[in-house]
N, C-alpha and C positions, 0 to 999 in steps of 0.2 A: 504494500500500500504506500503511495506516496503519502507524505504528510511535511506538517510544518510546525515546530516545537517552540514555542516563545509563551515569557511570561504575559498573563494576561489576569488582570484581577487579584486573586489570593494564591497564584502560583504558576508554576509551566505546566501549560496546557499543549495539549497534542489537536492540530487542526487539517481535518481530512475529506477530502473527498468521492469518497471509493466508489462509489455507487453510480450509475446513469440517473436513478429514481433525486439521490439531492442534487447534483448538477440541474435539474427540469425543476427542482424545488426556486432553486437558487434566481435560478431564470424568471419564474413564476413571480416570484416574491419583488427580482427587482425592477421587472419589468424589460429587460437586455436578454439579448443571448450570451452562453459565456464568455465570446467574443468579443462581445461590444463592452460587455462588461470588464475585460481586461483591456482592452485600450482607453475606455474611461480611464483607468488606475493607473495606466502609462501620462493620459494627456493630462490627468489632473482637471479632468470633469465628471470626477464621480459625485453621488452623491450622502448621505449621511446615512440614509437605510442603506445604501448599496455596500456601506462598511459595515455596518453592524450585519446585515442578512450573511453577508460572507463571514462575518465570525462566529454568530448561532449557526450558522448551518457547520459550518469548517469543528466547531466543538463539537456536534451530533454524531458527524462521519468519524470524528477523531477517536471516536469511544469513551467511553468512560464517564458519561456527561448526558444526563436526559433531555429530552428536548426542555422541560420548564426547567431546568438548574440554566442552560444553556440562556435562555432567555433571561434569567433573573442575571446570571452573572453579566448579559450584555446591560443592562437596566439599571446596574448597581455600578459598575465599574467602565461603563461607554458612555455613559449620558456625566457631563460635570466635568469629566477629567481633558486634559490637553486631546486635540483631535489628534496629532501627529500620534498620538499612543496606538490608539487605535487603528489608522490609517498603517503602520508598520506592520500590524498583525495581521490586517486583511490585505496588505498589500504581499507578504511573505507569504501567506494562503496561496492565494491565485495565482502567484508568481509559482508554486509549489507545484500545483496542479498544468500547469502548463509547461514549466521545463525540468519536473521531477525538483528534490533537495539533497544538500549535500547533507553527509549521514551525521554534521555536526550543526545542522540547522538552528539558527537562532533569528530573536528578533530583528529583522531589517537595519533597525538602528537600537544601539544601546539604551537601555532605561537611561542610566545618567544624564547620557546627553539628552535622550527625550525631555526628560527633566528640567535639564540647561537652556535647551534651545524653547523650550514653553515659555523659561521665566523670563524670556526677552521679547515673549510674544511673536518671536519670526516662526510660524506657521507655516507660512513659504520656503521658509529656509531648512525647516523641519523636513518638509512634503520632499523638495528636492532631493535631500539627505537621500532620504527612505527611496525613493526613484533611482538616485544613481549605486545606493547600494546592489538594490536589487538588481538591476544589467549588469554586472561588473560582472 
């Protein structure tokens, strides 16, 4: 199973999409095919459910994690906190599910710096981060 491992919430979470049935969820939910839905994440027009549905769904496939825990944890630890957080986790997802992971997969970009680059308010600076990590 491809997968993508990054902290998220109250730990490291495993986020997966093994399945045809959540790939058509995913879809459903954000309204994109998975394709349109990763080049949003490339151009930086995605949009806020379209992070979050990627990380409830990505927790579901991941195991370990029921659909309402999945939801609650997007609800409790996605809503309020730096967007760049979340955007690295869903961004690391779908990066995962389209070019596989390496077998020491982590967050896009470091909590720390998530952290740092929030408390300056550069969003954008954050967004690119997490962007050129991921191509590299």
């Amino acid at each position: 199973m491809i997968e993508h491992r990054a902290f998220f919430g109250d730990g490291e979470k495993t986020f997966a999409f093994p399945t045809r049935e959540l790939i058509e969820e995913l879809e459903m939910k954000t309204g994109h095919g998975v394709g349109a839905l990763f080049r949003r994440f490339r151009t930086q027009d995605f949009s806020l459910s379209d992070v979050f549905e990627v990380i409830r769904l990505g927790l579901i496939g991941g195991g370990g994690t029921t659909p309402a825990e999945a939801a609650r944890l997007v609800s409790v630890y996605g809503v309020g906190r730096p967007m760049a957080e979340s955007f690295a986790v869903a961004d690391g997802t779908i990066t995962a599910l389209f070019f596989g992971a390496d077998e020491d997969d982590t967050a896009s970009i470091p909590q720390d710096e998530l952290r740092q680059t929030a408390a300056t308010g550069d969003l954008a600076g954050a967004i690119s981060a997490a962007y050129e990590d991921a191509t590299e």
